[in-house]
N, C-alpha and C positions, 0 to 999 in steps of 0.2 A: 585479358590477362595482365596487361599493364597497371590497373589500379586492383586485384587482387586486394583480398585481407592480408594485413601483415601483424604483427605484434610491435607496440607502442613501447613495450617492454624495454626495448635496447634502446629508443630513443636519446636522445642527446639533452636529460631534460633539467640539465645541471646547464651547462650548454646556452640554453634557451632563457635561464634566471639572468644570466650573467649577461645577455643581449638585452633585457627587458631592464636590463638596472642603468644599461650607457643609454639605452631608446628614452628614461625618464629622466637621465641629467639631459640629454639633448632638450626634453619636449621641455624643461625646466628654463634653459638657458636661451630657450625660443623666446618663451614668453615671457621671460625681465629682460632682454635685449628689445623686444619689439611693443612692450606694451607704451600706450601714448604715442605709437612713430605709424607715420602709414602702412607698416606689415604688421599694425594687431593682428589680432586672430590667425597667425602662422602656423602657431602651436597647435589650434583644433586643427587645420591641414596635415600637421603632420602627426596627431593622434592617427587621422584618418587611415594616413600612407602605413601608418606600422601596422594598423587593423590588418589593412589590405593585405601588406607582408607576411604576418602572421598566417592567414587564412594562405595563403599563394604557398608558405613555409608546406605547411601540412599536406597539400594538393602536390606540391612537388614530389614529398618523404612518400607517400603513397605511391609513385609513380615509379615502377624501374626507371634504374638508370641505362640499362642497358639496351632497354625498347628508344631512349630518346640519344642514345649515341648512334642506335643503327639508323636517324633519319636527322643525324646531324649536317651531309652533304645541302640536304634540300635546305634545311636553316639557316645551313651558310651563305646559298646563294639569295635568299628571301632577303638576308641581311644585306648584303651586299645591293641587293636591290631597294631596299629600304632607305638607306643612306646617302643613293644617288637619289633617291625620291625626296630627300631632306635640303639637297643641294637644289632641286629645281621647286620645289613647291613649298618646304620648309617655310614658318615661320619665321619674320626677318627681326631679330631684337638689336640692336645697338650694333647693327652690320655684320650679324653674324645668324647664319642659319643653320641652327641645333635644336631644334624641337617640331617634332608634328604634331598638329592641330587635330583633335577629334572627336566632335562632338561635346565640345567646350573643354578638351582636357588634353593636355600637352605633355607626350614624353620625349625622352633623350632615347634616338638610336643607339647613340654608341655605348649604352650601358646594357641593349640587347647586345650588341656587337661586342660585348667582354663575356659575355655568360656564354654565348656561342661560341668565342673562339677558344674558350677553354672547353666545352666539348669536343671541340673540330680535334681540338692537339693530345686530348687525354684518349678521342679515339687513336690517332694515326701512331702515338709512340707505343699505347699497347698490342697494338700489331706491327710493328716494325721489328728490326731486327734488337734483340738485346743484348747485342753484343755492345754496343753504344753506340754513340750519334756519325752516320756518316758523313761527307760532305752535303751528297744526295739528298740528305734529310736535312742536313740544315737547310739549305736553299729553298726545300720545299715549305719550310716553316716560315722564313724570311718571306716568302710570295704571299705565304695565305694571311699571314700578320699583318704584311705589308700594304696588301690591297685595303684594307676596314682604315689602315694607320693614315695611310694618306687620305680619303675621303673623310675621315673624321679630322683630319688638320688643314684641309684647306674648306671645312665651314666658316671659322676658321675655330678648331676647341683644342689648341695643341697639348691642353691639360689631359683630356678624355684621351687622346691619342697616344700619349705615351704613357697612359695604363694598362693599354697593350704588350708593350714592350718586358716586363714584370709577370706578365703571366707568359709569355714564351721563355723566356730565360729562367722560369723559376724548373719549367717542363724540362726544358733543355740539360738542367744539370739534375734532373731524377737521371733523365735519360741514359745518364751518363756522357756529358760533354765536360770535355776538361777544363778546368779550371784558367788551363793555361791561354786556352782559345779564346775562355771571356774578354782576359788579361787582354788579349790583341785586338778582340773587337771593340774594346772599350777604350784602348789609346786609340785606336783608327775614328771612331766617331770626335776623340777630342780634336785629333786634326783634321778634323772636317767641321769645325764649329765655325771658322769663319768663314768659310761659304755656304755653309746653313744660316749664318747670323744675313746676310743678303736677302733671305728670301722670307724672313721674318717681318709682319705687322710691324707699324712703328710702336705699338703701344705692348708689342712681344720686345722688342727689342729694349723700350724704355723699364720693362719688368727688370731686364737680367740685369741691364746698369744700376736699377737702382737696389738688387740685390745685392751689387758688388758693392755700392758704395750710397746708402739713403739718405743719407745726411747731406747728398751736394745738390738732392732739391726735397727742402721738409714740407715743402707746401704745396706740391702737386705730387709727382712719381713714387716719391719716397713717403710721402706723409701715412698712408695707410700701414705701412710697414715699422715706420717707428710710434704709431700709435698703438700697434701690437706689441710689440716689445714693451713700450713703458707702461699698458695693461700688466702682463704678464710679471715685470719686475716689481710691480705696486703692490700685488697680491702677496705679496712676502710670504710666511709660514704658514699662516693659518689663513691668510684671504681676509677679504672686507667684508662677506655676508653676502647673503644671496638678492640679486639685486640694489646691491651699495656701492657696486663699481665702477668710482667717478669716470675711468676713460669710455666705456660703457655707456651709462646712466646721464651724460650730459652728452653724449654723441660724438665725443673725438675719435670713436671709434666707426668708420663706417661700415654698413650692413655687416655686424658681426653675429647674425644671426646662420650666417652660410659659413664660409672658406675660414672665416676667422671666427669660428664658435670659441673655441677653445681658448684662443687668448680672452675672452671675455669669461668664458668657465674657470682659466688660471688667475683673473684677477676679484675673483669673488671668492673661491677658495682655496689658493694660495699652493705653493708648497704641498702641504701634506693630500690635500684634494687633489693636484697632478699625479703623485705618484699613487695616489689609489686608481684614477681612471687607468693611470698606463699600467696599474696592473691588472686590473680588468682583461685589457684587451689582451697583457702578452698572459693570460690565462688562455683567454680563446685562441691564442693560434697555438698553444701546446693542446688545445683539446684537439682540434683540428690533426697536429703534427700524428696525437695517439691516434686520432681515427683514420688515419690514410694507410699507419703502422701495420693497422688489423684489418686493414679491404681486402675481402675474397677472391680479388684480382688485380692484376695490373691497371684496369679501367677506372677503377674504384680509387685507386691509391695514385692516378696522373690525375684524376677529377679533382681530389683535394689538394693534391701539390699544388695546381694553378690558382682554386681557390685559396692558398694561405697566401700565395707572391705577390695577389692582389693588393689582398688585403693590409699584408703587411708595408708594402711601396706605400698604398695612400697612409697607413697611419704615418710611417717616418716621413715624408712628403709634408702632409699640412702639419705635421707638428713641427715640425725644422725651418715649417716658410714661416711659421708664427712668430717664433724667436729667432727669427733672419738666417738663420744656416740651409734654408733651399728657396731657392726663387719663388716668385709669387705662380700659380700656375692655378688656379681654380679647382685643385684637387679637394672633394670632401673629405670633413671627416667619416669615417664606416659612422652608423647609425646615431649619431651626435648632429653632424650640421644638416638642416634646414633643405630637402628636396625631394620629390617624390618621387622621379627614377632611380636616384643613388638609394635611399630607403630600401625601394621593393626590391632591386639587382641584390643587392645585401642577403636579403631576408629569401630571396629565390635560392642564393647559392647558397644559403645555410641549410635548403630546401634540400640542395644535392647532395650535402655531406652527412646528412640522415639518412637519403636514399640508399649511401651507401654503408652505411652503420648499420640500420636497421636488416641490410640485409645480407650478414657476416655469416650466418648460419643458417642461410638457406639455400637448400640444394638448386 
């Protein structure tokens, strides 16, 4: 029953053009970022990972979504088991253990542990009460968040970890949580920032200082950061050309192939090339906003909410850390920077918000 014939008809295949147009400035901005440097050939990896995505896109869309919210319990716990399997067996990279190893191929937990947790929540709040959010249910959402947040931040990946935090609040206020609560939970974390600043990595710690201020060391902490920036203001209106972009092309930029694609993308095409990708993207999250508009239930239309909170957090995220207005945190960009967990997670949930489009009009 779960993979049944459906009609391809309502698919989202406007949708789909408009993902395969940022997947090609990405695979573009891979390969003049990394040709000549030891990550040649990144771009064919990441042809690979959009294949893969692509194909995972379609095998999802086929699949109710309602057969894979009623066995989202066990996922959750699988997850939760997986991550503590990452903390004791995990691959160890530069002191940090976020990838498992399998069979020569390595993914990121916690980009299962975001797809998961927006089933976990798009189940619990279309069955909860709709009166709106009680205490009850906040706290229940606070524990299940809570648990994947912490073991995804002391691998230690506290980028991965607070893209969590984005798909429960984006839930939270469908749900109907007031606006005014955010307001309080959001001063209460700011005065909790210096004793979170305690329990912080030195090199978490040296990100937020040189957030606040890059220019008091240009040559270790802060260097990456104002190398992004003077990328990004070089490309003026119309950009240097693709592949002509000196902070780029001569390496002042480091590995701008991942977290900092974009300021390498805005220093080759300038201006008018930012405001075309960023409208790309904010096209895809009003398609997303229309299809959650039109889901045949509540499940359907929490599914997409948490899918757009994502999405939308990491786009203002790396775009804000590029041009120094958000801390450095390793956040990708959607379907643009360089990874093949971030890739396929993308390309899965695109997978869910077809499952739920396609299936508007069936009894």
């Amino acid at each position: 029953m779960s993979f049944r014939a459906i009609s391809f008809r309502d698919f989202d295949w406007l949708m789909l053009g408009v993902m395969l147009v940022i997947s090609a400035f990405g695979v573009v901005e891979i390969y003049t970022t990394t040709v000549n440097t030891p990550f040649a050939g990144a771009h064919s990896k990441q042809l690979l990972w959009i294949a893969i995505g692509l194909v995972l896109m379609f095998l999802v869309c086929r699949y109710d979504y309602h057969e894979l919210l009623s066995h989202v319990p066990v996922f959750y716990l699988g997850t939760i088991a997986l991550l503590v399997a990452v903390l004791i067996l995990g691959a160890e990279v530069m002191g940090a253990r976020r990838w498992i190893r399998m069979g020569g191929v390595s993914f990121q937990v916690a980009e299962i542990a975001k797809l998961v947790l927006i089933l976990l929540l798009a189940r619990f709040f279309s069955e909860s009460n709709q009166g709106g959010v009680s205490g009850r249910d906040f706290l229940k959402v606070v524990v299940v968040a809570g648990i994947p947040f912490l073991l995804i931040a002391v691998q230690p990946d506290l980028g991965s970890a607070l893209t969590l935090v984005p798909i429960a609040a984006a839930m939270l206020f469908l749900a109907g949580f007031k606006l005014r609560y955010f307001a309080f939970i959001l001063l209460a974390g700011v005065l909790a920032l210096p004793v979170a600043y305690h329990f912080l990595k030195p090199y978490q710690k040296a990100r937020l200082v040189t957030f606040l201020k890059p220019e008091a060391d240009p040559r270790n902490s802060g260097y990456q950061l104002l190398q992004s920036k003077i990328a990004v203001g070089s490309g003026q209106i119309w950009g240097k050309g693709t592949g002509e972009g000196s902070q780029t092309q001569l390496r002042f930029l480091p590995v701008p192939h991942t977290d900092f694609i974009f300021a390498a993308y805005s220093e080759e095409h300038g201006f008018i090339g930012v405001l075309f990708a960023l409208s790309l993207y904010f096209f895809l999250l009003m398609r997303l906003v229309r299809t959650a508009l039109t889901a045949p239930d509540a499940q359907g239309y929490f599914l997409i909410g948490g899918i757009a909170g994502i999405l939308l957090f990491q786009i203002l995220v790396n775009v804000g850390m590029v041009v120094g207005y958000a801390p450095v945190t390793g956040i990708p960009l959607p379907l643009m920077s360089y990874g093949g967990s971030s890739v396929v997670f993308t390309w899965m949930a695109m997978g869910l918000v077809n499952s739920v489009r396609v299936r508007r009009f069936v009894n």
